[in-house]
N, C-alpha and C positions, 0 to 999 in steps of 0.2 A: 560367311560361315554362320548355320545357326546356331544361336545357343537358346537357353531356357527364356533368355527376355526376347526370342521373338518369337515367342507363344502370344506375344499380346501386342495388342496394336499402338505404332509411336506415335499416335495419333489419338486425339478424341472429338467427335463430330460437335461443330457448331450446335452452343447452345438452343437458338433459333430451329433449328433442326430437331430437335428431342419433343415428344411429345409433351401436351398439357402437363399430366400428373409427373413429368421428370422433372419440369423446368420448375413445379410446387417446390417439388423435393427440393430442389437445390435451391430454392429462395431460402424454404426453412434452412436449410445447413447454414448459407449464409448468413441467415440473423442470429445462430446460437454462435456461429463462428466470433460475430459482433460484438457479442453479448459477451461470451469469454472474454475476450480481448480488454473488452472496457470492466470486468472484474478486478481483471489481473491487474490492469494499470491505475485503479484506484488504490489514494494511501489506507494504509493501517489506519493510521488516525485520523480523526478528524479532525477542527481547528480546536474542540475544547479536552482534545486527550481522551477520546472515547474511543474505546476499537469499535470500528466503521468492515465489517468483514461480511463478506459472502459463504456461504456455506460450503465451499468449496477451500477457501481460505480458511476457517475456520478449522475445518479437518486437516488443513495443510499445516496452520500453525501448530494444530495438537499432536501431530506424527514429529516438527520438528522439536517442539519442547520434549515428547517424549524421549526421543531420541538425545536431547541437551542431559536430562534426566540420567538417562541409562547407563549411556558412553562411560559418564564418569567414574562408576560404582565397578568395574573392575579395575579400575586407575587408583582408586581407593585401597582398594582391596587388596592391590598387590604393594602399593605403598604400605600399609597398614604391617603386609606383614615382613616387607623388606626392613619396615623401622624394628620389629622383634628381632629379626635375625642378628639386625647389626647391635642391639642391644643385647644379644646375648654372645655375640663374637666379641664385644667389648667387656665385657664382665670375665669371659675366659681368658682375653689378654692378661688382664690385668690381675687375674690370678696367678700368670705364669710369675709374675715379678712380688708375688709376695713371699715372705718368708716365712716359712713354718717351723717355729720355735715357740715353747710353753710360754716365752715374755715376750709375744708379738707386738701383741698392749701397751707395753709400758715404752716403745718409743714412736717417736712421730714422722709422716710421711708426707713428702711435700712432689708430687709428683708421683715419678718412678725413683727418687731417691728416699733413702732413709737416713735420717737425722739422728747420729750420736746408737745407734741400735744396741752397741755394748754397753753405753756408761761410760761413764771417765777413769773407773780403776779394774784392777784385773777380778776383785771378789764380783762387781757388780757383772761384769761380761761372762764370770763364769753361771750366774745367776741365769744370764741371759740366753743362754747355752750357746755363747760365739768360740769361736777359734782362735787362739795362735799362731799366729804368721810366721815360722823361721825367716823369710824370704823378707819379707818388709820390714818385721819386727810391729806388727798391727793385728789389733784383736777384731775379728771380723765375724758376721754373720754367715750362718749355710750361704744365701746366694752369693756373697762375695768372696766365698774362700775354696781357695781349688785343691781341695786337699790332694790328688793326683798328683798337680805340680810341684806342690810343696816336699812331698816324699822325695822323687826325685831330685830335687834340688839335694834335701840332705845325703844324699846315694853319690852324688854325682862329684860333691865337693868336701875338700877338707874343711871344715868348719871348725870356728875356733873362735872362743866370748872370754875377754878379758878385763876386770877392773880399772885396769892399768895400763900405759900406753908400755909402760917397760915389762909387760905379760907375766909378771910375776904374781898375779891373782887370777887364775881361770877359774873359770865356770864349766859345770858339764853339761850335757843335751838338756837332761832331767831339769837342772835349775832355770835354765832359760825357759822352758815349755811350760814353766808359770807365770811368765808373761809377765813376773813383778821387780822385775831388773834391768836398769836403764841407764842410758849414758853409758854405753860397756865400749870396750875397744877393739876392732876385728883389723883382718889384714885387707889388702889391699884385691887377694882374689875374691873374697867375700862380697869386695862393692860391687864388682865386674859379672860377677856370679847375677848378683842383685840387679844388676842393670836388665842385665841380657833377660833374668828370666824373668822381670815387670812385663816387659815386651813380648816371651811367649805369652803372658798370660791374659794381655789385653787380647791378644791376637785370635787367643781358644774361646775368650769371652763375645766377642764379634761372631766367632766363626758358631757357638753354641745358642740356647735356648734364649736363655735371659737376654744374650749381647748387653748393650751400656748398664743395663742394672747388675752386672755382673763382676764392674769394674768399682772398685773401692776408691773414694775422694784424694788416696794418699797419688795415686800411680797413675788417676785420669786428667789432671793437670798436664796442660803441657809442659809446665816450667821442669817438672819433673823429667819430662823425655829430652828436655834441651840439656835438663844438670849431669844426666847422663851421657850424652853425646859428647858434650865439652870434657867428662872424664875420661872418656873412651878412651877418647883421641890427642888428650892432652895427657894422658899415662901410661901410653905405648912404651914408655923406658924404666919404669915401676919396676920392681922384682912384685910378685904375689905376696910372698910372705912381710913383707912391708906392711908395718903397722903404721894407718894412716886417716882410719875412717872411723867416725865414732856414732853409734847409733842410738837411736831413742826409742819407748814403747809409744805408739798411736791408736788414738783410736777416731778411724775417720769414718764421714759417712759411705754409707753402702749406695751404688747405682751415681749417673751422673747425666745430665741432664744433654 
């Protein structure tokens, strides 16, 4: 069958055979053939460290160095500005977890938590412009305080603050939402109430923007999710209205590690 390679002969005639000025030709080819061969196979260097290069080498090493050169300058280039992007996706992070309140200043941050961000009493927390926890009884910053859940919590339940385990000193909504009355006495649906809703609230805190910085120091402990389980389940035969639980005002840090 033919095809295009047999246009040409598989054959080529004895050198012997080729005229004078062929067989020049082909001496010359073979001496620069020589000559290349023996360029190529000399070192770079010589014995005292001098580049030892032919001209051929020399243009070779200069295409590769350029090439060593060049390659790297869009490796650069696009590292340079991967390292901006993620320095400024880090900076927005880490904006999402600050708190914006007029005494942002005045407390300290070790992490994504915040250290003490209230104060230790209710004048300074109001200062600080934190919140009051019905639910925990903890005065807490914007990012730790779910004001959402807290409403419903007061909506959802009979709520009741006593001086006195024998109730004969209540307190109304008003006097507790100053945050400046401690040790008081509630009933026993108030703890269960408190249980369950720490638990929605870590749960909307995961499920939302901030997540762990959104969880306050009181309710991110585990010992807290154990003290609750063991209440749970060990006051299944409680009546609610059982006064049993005595709570305290907090003020713990904001976010958790």
């Amino acid at each position: 069958m033919n095809s295009i390679w047999g246009l040409f002969p598989s054959k080529f005639p004895p050198s012997n055979s080729l005229p004078s000025w062929a067989r020049e030709g082909e001496h010359t080819a073979q001496l620069q053939a020589e000559q290349t061969q023996e360029e190529q196979s000399r070192p770079l260097m010589d014995e005292d460290g001098k580049a030892e290069q032919s001209g051929f080498q020399r243009r070779r090493a200069s295409k590769i160095w350029s090439r060593r050169i060049l390659l790297p300058c869009p490796t650069l280039a696009i590292a340079i500005i991967l390292s901006v992007l993620l320095g400024a996706a880090t900076v927005g992070i880490a904006g999402l977890h600050r708190v914006k309140s007029a005494a942002d200043h005045e407390h300290t941050t070790v992490g994504s938590v915040m250290v003490q961000p209230c104060g230790s009493t209710p004048a300074e927390a109001r200062a600080r412009g934190c919140h009051f926890d019905v639910i925990s009884f903890c005065w807490l910053p914007d990012a730790c305080y779910d004001a959402e859940l807290s409403s419903e919590f007061l909506h959802e339940h009979k709520l009741e603050w006593f001086e006195d385990p024998a109730k004969e000193q209540p307190l109304s909504y008003e006097e507790i939402m100053t945050g400046e009355h401690t040790g008081l006495y509630v009933n026993w649906e108030y703890h269960v109430a408190h249980c369950t809703a720490m638990w929605r609230k870590m749960h909307r805190a995961i499920l939302g923007d901030l997540g762990k910085a959104a969880i306050d120091e009181y309710i991110g402990v585990y010992a807290h999710t154990a003290h609750c389980e063991e209440m749970l389940l060990g006051g299944r035969g409680v009546a609610f209205e059982t006064i049993n639980t005595r709570i305290a005002v907090k003020y713990p840090n904001c976010g958790i590690e």
